[in-house]
N, C-alpha and C positions, 0 to 999 in steps of 0.2 A: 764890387766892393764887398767884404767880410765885414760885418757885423758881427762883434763878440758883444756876448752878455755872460761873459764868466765871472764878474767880481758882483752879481746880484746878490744880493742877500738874503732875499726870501726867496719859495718858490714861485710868485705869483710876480710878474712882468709889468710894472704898476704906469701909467701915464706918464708919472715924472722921472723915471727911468726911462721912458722913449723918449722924452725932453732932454736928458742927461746923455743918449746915445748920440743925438742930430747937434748937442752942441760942442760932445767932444770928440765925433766921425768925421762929420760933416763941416764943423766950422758955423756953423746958423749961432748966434747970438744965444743967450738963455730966453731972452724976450721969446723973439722969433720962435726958437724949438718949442716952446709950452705951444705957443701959439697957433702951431702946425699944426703940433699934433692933437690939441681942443677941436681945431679944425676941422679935422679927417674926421674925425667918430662923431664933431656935429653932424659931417654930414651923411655917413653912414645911417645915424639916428633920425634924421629929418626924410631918407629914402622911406626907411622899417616904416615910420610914422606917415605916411602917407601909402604904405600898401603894396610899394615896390621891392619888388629882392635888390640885394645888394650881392654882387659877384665881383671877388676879388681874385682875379687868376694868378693861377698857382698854390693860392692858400684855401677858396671855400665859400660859398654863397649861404648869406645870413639871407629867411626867407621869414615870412609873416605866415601863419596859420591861424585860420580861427577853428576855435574849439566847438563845439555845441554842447548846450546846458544836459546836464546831466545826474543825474540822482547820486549823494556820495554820505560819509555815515561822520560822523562825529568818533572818531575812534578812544578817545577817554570815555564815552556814555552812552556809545554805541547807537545812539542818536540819529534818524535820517534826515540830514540835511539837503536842499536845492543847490547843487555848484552854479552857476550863470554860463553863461555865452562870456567868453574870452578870445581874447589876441593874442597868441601869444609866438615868440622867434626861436624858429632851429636854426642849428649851423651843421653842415653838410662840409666834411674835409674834403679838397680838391685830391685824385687821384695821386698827385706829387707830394703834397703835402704829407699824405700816408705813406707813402713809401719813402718821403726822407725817415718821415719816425720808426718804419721798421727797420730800414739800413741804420740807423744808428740805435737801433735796440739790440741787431743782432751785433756790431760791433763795439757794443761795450759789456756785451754777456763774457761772464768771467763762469771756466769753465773747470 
């Protein structure tokens, strides 16, 4: 199945436009589609929040990293400030995923 998202408006891929694709791809209700897709990324978010990667094949594994505290400066006053111990999520493009974005970088290069 082909997924277009050509009539987006902004460049950024917002929730209710993945709501807006499943109810007018797919046929799912407007309910149903928000509801999916709150879904999905609840549970994405409740993996991250408990410490586990999330791997999604094809597209990329959201992973948890923690940081260690770290000395860092107040840059308006030059300042040295204490950073803390943080949590924080990279995302890791899946090998496919990169090379859709190069084959369609190199063919929409205008020459």
């Amino acid at each position: 199945m082909d997924i277009s998202v050509d009539s987006l408006e902004t460049p950024a891929l917002t929730k209710a436009q993945l709501a807006d694709l499943l109810f007018e791809q797919i046929g799912l209700n407007k309910r149903e589609s928000k509801d999916m897709v709150d879904a999905f990324f609840d549970l994405i978010c409740v993996g991250l929040v408990e410490g586990d990667d999330v791997k999604l094949t094809g597209f990329g594994n959201f992973q948890i990293r923690t940081k260690a505290p770290r000395p860092g400066r107040n840059p308006r006053t030059g300042e040295s400030i204490p950073i803390q111990a943080r949590r924080v999520v990279t995302f890791h493009a899946s090998h496919k995923l990169k090379d859709q974005i190069q084959d369609e970088g190199r063919s929409s290069t205008v020459i």
